[in-house]
Backbone and ligand atoms as CSV (ligand in chain L), in Angstrom:
chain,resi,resn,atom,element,x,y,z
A,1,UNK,N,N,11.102,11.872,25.809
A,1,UNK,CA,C,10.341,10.799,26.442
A,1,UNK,C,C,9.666,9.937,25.375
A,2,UNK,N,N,9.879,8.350,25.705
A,2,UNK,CA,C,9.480,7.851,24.668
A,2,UNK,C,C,7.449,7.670,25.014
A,3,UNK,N,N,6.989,7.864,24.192
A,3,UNK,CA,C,5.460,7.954,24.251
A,3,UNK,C,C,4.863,6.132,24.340
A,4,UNK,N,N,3.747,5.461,24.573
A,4,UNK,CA,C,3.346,4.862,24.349
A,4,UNK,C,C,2.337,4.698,22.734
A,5,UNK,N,N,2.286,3.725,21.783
A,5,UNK,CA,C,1.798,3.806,20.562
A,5,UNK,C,C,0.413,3.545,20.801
A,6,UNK,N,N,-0.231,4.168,20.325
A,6,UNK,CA,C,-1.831,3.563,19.908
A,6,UNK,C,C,-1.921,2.605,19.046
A,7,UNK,N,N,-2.560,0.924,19.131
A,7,UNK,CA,C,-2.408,0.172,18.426
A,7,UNK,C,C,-4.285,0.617,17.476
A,8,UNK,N,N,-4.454,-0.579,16.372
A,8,UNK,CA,C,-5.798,-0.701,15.939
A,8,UNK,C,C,-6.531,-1.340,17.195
A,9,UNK,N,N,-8.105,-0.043,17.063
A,9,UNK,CA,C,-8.717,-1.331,17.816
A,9,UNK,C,C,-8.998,0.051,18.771
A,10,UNK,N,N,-7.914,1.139,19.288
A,10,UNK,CA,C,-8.636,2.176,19.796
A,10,UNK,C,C,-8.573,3.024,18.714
A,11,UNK,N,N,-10.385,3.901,19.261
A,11,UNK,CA,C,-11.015,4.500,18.375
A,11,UNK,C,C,-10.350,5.605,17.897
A,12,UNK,N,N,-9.280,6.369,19.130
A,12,UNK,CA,C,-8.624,7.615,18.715
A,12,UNK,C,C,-8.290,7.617,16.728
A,13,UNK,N,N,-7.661,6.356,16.743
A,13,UNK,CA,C,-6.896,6.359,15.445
A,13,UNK,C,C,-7.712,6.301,14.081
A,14,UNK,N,N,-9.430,6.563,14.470
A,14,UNK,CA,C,-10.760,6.869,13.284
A,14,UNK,C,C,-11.156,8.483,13.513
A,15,UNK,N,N,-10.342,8.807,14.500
A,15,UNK,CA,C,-11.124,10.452,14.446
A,15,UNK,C,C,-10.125,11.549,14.142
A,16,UNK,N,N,-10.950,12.394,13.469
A,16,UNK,CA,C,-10.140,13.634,12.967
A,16,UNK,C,C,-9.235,14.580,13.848
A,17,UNK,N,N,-7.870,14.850,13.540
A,17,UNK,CA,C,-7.068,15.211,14.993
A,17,UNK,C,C,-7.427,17.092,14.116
A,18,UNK,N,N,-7.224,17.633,15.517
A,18,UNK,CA,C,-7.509,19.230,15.368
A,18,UNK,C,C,-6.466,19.856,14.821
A,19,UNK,N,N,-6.606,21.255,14.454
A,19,UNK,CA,C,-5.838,22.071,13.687
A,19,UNK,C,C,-4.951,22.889,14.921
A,20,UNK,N,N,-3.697,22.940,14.559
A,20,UNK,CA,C,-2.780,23.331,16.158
A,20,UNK,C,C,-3.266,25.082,15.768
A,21,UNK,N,N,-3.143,25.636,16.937
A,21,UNK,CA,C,-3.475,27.133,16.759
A,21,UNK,C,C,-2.803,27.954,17.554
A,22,UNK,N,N,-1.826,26.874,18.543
A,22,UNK,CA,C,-0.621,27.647,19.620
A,22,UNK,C,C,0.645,27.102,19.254
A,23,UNK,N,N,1.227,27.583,19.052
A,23,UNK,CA,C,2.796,26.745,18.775
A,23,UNK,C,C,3.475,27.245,19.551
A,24,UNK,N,N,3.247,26.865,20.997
A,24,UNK,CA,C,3.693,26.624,22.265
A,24,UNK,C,C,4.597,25.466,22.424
A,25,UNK,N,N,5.588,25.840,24.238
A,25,UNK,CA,C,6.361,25.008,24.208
A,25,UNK,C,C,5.599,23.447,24.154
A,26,UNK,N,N,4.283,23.303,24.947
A,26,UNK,CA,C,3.366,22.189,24.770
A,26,UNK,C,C,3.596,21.497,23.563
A,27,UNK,N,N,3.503,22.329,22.460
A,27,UNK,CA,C,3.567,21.258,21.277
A,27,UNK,C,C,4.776,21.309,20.557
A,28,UNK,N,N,5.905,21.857,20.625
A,28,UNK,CA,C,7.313,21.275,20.938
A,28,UNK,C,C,7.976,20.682,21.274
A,29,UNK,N,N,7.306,20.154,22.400
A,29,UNK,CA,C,7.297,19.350,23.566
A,29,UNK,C,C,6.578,18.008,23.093
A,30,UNK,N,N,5.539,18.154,22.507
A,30,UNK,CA,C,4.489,16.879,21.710
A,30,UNK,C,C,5.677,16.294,20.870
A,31,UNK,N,N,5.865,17.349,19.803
A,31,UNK,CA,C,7.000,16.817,18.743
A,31,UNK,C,C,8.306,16.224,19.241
A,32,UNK,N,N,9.242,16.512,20.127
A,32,UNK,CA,C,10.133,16.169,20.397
A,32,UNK,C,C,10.213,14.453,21.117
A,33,UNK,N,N,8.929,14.408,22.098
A,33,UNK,CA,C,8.625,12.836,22.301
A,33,UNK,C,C,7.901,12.323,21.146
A,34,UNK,N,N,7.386,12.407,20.215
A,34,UNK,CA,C,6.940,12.005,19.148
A,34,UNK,C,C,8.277,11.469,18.106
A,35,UNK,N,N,9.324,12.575,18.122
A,35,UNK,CA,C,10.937,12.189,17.262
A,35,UNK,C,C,11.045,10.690,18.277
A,36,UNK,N,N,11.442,10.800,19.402
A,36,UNK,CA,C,11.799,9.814,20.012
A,36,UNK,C,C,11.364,8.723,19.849
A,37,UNK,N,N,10.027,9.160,19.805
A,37,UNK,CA,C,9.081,7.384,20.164
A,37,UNK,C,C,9.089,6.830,18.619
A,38,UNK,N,N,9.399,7.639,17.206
A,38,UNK,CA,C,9.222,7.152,16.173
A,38,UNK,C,C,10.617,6.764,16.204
A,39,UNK,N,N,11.490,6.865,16.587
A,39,UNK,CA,C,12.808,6.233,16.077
A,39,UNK,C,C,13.389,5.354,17.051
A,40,UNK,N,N,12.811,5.367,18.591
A,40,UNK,CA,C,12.816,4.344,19.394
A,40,UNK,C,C,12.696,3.158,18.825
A,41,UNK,N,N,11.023,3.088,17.817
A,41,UNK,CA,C,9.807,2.178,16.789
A,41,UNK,C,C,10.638,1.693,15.621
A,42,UNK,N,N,12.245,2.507,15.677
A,42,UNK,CA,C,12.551,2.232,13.885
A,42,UNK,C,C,11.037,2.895,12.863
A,43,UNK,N,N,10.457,3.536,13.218
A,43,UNK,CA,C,9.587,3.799,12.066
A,43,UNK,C,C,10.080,4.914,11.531
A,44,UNK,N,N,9.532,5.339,9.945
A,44,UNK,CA,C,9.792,6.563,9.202
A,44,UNK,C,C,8.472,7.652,9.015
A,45,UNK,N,N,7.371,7.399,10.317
A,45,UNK,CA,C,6.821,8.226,10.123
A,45,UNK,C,C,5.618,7.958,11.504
A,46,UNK,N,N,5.133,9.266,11.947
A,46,UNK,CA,C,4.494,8.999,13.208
A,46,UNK,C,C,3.767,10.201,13.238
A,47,UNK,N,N,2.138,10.274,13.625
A,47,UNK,CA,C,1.189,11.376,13.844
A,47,UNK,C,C,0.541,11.241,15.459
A,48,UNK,N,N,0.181,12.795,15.703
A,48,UNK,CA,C,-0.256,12.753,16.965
A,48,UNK,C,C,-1.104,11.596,17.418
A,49,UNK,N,N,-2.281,11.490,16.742
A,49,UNK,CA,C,-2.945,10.954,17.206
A,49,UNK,C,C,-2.674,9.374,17.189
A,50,UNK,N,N,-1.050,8.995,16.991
A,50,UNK,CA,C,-0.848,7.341,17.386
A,50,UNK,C,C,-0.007,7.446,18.344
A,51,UNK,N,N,-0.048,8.056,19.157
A,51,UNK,CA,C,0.441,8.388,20.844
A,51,UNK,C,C,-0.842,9.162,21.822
A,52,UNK,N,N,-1.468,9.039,21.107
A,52,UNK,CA,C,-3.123,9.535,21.606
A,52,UNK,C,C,-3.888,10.797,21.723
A,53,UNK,N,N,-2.784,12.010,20.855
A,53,UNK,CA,C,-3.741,12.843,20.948
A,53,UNK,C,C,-3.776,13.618,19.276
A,54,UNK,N,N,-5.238,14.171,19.618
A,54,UNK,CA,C,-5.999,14.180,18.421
A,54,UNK,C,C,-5.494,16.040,17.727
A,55,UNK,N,N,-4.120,15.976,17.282
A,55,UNK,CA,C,-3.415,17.010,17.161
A,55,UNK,C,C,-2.888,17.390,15.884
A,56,UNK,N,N,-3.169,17.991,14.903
A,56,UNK,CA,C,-2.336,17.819,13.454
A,56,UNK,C,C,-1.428,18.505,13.275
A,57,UNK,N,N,-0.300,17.145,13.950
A,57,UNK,CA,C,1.163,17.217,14.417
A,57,UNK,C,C,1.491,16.305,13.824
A,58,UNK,N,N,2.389,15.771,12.691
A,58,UNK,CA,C,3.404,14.593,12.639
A,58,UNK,C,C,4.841,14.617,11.925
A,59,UNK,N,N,5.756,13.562,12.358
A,59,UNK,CA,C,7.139,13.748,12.275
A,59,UNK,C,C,7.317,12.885,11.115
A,60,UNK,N,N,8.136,13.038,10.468
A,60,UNK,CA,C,8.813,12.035,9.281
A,60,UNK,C,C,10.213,11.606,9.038
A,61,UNK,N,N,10.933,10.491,9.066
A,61,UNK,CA,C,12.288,10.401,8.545
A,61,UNK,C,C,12.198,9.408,7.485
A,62,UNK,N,N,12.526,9.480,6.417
A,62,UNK,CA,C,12.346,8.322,5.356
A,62,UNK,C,C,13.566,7.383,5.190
A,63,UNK,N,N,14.664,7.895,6.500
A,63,UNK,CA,C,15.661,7.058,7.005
A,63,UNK,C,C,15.447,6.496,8.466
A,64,UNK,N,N,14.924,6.458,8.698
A,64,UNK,CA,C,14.026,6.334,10.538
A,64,UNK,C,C,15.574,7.009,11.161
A,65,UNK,N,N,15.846,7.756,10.794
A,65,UNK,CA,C,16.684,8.357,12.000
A,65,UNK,C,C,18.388,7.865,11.354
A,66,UNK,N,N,18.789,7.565,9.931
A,66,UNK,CA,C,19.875,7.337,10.204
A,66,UNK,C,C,20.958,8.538,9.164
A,67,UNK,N,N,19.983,9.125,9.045
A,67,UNK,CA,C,20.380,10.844,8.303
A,67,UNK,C,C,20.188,11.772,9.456
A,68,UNK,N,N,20.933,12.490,9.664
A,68,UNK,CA,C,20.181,13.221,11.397
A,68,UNK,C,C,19.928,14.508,10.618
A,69,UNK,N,N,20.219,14.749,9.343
A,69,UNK,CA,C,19.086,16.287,8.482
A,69,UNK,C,C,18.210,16.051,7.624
A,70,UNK,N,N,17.522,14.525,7.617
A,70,UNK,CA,C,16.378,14.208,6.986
A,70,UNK,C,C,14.888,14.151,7.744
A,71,UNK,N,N,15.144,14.731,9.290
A,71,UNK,CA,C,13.960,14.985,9.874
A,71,UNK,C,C,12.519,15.772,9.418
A,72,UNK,N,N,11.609,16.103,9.228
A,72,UNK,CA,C,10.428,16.490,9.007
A,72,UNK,C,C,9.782,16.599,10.518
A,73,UNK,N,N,8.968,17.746,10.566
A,73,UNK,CA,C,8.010,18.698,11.136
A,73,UNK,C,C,6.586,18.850,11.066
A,74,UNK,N,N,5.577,18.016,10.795
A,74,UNK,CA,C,4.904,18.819,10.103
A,74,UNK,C,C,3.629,19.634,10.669
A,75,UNK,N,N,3.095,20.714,10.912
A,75,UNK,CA,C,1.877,20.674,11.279
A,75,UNK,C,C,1.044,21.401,10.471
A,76,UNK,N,N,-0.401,20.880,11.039
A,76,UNK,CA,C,-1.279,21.448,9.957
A,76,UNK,C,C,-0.767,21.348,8.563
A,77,UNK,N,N,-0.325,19.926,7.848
A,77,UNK,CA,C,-0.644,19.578,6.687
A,77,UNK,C,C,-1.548,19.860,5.857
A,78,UNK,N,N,-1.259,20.066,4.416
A,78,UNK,CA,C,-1.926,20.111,3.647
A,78,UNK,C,C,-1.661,19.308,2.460
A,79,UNK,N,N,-2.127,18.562,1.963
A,79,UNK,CA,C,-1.654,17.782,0.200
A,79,UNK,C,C,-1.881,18.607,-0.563
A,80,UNK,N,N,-1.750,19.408,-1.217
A,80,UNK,CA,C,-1.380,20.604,-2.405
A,80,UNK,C,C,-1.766,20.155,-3.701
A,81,UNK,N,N,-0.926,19.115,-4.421
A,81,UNK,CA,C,-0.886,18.591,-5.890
A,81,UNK,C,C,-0.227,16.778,-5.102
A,82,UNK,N,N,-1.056,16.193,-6.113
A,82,UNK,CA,C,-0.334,14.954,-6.122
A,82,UNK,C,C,-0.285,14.385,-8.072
A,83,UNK,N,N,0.706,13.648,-8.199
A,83,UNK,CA,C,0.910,13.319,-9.099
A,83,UNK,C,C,1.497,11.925,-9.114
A,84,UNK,N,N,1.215,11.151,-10.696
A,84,UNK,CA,C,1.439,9.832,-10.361
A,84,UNK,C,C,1.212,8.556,-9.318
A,85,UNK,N,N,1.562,7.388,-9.951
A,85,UNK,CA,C,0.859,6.295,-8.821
A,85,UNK,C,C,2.282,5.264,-8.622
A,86,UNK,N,N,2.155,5.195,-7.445
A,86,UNK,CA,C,2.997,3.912,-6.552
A,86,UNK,C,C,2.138,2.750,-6.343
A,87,UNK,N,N,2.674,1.314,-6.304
A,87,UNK,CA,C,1.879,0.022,-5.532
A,87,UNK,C,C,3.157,-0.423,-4.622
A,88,UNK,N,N,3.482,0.089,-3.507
A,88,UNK,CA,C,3.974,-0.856,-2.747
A,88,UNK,C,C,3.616,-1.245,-1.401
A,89,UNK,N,N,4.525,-2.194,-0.506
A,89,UNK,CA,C,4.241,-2.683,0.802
A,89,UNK,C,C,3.898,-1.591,1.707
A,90,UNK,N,N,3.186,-1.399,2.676
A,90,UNK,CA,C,3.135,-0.278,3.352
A,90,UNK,C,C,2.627,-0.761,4.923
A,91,UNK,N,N,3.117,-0.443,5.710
A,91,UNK,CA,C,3.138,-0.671,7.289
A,91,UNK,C,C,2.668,0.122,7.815
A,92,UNK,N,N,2.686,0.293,9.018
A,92,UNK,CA,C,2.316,1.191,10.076
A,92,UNK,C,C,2.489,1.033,11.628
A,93,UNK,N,N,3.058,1.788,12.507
A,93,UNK,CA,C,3.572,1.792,14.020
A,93,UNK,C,C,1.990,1.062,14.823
A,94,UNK,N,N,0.821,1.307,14.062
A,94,UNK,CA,C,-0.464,1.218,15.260
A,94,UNK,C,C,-0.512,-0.172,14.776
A,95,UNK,N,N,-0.544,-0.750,13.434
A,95,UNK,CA,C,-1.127,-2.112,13.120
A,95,UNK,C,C,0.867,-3.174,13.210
A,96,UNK,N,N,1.246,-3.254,14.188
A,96,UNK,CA,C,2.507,-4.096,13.852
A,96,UNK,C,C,2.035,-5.370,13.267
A,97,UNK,N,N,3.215,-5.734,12.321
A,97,UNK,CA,C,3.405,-7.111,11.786
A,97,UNK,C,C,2.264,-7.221,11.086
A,98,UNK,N,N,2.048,-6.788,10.262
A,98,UNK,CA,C,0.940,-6.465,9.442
A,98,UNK,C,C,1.891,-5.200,8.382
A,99,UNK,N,N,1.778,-5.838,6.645
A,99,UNK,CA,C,1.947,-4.947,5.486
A,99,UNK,C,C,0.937,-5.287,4.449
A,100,UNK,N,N,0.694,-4.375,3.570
A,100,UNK,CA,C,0.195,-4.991,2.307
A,100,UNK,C,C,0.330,-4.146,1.222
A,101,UNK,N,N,0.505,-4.210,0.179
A,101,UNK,CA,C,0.321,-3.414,-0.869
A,101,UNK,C,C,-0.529,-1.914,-1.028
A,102,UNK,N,N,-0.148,-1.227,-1.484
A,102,UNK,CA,C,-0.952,-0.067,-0.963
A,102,UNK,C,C,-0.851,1.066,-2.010
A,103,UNK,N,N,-1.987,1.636,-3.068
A,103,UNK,CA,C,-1.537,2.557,-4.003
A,103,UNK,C,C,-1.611,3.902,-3.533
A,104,UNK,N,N,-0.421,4.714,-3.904
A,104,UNK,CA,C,-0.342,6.115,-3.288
A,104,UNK,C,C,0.500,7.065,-4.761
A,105,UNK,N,N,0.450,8.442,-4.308
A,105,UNK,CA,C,0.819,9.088,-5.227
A,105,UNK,C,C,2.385,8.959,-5.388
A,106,UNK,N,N,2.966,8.918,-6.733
A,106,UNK,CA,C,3.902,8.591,-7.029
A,106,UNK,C,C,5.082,9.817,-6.123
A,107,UNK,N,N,4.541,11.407,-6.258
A,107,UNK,CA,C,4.505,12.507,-5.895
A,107,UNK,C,C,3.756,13.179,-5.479
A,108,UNK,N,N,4.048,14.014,-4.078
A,108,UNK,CA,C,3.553,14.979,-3.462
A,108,UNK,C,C,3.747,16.657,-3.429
A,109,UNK,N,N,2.655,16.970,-2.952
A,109,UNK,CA,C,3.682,18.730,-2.467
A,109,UNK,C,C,2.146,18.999,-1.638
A,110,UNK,N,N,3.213,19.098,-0.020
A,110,UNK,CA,C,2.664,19.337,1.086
A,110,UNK,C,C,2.990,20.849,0.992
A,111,UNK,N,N,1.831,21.485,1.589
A,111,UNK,CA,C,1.891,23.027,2.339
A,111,UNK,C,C,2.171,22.678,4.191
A,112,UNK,N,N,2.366,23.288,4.992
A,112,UNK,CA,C,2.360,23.162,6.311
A,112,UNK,C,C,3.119,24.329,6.943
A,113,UNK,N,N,2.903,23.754,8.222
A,113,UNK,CA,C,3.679,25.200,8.970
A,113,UNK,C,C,4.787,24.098,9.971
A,114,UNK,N,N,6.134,24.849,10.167
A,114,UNK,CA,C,7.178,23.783,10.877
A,114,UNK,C,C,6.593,24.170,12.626
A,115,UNK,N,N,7.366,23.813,13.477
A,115,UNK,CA,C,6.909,24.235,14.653
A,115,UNK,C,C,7.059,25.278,14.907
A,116,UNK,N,N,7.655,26.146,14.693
A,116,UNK,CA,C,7.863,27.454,14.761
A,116,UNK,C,C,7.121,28.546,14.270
A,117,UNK,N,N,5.987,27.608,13.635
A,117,UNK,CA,C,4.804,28.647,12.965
A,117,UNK,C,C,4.902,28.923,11.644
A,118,UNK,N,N,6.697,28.701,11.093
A,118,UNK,CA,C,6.689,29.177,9.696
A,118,UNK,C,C,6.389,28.531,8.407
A,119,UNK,N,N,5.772,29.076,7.340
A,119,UNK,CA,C,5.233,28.492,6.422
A,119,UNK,C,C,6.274,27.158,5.660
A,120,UNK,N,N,5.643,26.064,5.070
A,120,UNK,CA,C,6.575,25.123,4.786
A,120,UNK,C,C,6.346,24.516,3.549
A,121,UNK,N,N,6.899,24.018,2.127
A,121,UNK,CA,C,6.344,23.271,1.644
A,121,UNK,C,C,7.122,22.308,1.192
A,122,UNK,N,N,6.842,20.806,1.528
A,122,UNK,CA,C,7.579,19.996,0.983
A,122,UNK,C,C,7.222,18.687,0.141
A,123,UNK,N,N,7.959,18.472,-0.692
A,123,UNK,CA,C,7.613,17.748,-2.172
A,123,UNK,C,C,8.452,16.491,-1.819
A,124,UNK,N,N,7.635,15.220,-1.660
A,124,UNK,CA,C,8.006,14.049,-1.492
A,124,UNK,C,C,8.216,13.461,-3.082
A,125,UNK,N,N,8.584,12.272,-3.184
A,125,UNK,CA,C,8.525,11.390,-4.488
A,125,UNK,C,C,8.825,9.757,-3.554
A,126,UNK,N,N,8.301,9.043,-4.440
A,126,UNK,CA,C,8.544,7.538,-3.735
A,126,UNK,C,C,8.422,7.149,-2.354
A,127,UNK,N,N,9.345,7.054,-1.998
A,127,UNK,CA,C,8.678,6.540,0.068
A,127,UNK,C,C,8.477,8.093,0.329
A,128,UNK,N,N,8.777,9.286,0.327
A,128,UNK,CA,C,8.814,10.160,1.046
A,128,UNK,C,C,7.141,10.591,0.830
A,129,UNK,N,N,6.665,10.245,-0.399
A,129,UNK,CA,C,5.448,10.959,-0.596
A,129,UNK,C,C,4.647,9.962,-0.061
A,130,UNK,N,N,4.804,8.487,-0.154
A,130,UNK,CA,C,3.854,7.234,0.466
A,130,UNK,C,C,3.981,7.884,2.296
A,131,UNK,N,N,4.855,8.177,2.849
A,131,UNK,CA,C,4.888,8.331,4.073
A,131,UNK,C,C,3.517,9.741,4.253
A,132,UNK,N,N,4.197,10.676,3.690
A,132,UNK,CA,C,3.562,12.040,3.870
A,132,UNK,C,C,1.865,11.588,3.471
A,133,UNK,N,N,2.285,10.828,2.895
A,133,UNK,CA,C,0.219,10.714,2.639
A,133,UNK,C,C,-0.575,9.939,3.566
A,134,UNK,N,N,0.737,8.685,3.997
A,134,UNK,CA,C,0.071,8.125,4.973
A,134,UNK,C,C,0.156,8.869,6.201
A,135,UNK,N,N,1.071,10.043,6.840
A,135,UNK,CA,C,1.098,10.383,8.107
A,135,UNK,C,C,-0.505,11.781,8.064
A,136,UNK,N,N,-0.493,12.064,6.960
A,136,UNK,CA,C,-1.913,13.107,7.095
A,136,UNK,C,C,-3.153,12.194,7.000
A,137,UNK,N,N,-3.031,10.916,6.236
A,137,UNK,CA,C,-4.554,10.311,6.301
A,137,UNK,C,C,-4.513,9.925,8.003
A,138,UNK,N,N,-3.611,9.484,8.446
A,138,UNK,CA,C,-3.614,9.734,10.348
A,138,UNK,C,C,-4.428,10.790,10.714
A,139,UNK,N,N,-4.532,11.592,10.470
A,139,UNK,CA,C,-5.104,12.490,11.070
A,139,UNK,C,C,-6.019,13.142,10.741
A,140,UNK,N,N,-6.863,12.481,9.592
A,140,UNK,CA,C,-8.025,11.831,8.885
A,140,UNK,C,C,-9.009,10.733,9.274
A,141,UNK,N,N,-8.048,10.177,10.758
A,141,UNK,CA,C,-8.464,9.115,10.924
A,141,UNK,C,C,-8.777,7.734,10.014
A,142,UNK,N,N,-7.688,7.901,9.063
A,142,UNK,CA,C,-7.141,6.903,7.817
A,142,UNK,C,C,-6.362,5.929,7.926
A,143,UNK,N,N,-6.401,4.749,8.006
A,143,UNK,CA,C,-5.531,4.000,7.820
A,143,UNK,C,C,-5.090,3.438,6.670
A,144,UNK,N,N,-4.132,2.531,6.450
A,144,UNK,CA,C,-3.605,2.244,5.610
A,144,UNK,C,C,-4.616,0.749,4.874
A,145,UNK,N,N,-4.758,0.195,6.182
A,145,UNK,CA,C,-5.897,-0.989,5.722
A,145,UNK,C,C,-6.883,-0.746,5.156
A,146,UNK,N,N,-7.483,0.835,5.522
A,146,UNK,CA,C,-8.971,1.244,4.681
A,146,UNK,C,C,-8.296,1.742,3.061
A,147,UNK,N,N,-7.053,1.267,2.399
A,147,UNK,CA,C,-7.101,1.644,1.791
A,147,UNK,C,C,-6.881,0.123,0.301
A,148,UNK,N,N,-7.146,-1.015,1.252
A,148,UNK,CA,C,-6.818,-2.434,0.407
A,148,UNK,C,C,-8.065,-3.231,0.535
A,149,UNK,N,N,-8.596,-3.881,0.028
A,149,UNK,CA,C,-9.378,-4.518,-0.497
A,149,UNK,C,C,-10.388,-4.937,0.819
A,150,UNK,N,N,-11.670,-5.515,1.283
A,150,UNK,CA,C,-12.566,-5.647,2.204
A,150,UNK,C,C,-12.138,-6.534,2.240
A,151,UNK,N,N,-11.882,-8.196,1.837
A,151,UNK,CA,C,-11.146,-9.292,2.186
A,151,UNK,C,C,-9.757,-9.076,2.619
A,152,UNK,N,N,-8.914,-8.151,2.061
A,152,UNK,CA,C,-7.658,-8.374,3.014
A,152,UNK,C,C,-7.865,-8.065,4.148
A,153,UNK,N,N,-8.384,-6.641,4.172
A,153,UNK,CA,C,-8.559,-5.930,5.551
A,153,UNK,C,C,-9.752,-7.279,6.789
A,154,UNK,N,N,-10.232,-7.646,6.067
A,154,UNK,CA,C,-10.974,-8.410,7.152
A,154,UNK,C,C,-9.577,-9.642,7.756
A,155,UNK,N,N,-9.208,-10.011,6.945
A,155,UNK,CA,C,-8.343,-11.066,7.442
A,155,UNK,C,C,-7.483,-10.874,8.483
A,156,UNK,N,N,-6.974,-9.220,7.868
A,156,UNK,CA,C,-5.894,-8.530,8.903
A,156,UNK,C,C,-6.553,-8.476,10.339
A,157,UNK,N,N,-8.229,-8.156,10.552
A,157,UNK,CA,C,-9.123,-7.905,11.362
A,157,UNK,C,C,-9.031,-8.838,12.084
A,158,UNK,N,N,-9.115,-10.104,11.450
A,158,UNK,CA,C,-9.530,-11.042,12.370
A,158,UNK,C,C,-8.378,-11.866,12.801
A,159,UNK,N,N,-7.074,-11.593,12.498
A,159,UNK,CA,C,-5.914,-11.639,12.979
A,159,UNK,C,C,-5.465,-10.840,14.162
A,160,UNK,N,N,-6.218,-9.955,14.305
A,160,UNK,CA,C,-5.902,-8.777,15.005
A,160,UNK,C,C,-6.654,-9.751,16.194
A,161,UNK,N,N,-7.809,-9.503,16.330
A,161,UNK,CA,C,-8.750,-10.322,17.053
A,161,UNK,C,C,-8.253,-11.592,18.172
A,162,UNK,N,N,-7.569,-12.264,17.056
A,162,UNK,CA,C,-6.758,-13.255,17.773
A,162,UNK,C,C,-5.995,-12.764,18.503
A,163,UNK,N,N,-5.037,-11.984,18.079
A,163,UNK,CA,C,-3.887,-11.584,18.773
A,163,UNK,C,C,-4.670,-10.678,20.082
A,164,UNK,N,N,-5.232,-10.295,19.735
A,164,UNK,CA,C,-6.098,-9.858,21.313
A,164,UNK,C,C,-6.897,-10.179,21.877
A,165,UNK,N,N,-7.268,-11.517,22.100
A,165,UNK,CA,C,-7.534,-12.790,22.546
A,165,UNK,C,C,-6.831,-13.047,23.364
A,166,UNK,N,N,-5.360,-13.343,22.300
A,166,UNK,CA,C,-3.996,-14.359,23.089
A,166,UNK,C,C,-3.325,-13.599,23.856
A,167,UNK,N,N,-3.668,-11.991,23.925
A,167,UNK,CA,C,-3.107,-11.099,24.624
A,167,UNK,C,C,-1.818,-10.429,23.889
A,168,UNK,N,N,-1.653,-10.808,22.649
A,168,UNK,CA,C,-0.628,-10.317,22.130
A,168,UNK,C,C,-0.723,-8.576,21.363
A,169,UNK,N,N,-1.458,-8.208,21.857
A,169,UNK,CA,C,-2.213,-7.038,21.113
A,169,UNK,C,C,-2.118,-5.713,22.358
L,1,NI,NI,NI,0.697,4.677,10.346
């Protein structure tokens, strides 16, 4: 089932999503409409709480779906070691039509557990680690805008504004 996205603007997407503690069909069930709704989106990366609930659950493809064994799992993330620095464009499913530059670790190494409860660790580099950092600051209640300058982010703000004004939001 494809989920509805949480755009900016609701609060869900500033608050800290919880630590899963059942890995029930429920949140199998979370993940599997979560695969959908991120590759419905074309996106390469999607957390509970931008379908609205406050869950530390999120999916990753750094092909949005056009590798069908490059899927990712993740719950209850952890960032482990990061190393090195990236500057590139960086998006997001809640803020559409909206990118900006964005510094992240060049490299990662996530701890986590897959849905199945079992222990996981996986080591991004380049988009895979920009994704993985941006899908746990999700659930940090992090965005990508809190991470560029108070003048861009205001501009983006007050773009936003408009667009939900004009109803386009
Ligand atoms: Ni995002």
């Amino acid at each position: 089932m494809i989920l509805p996205i949480v755009k900016y603007g609701n609060p869900i997407l500033h608050q800290i999503a919880t630590p899963v503690i059942s890995f029930d069909e429920e949140l199998e069930e979370l993940s599997k409409n979560m695969v959908e709704t991120m590759y419905d989106a074309t996106g390469v990366g999607l957390a509970a709480p931008q379908v609205g609930m406050l869950t530390r659950l999120m999916v990753v493809d750094p092909t949005a779906g056009e590798k069908t064994d490059s899927l990712i799992v993740l719950v209850n993330p952890k960032i482990i070691t990061t190393e090195g620095d990236q500057f590139e464009d960086e998006g997001c499913l809640s803020i559409p039509s909206f990118s900006e530059q964005v510094h992240r670790s060049q490299k990662v190494v996530v701890s986590a557990r897959g849905i199945d409860n079992k222990e996981l660790v996986v080591e991004g580099q380049g988009l895979l680690s920009r994704i993985l950092i941006h899908e746990i600051d999700h659930l940090n209640g992090v965005l990508f805008i809190d991470h560029i300058s108070v003048i861009k982010r205001d501009i983006i703000k007050r773009k936003i504004r408009k667009k939900v004004r004009n109803g386009e939001w």
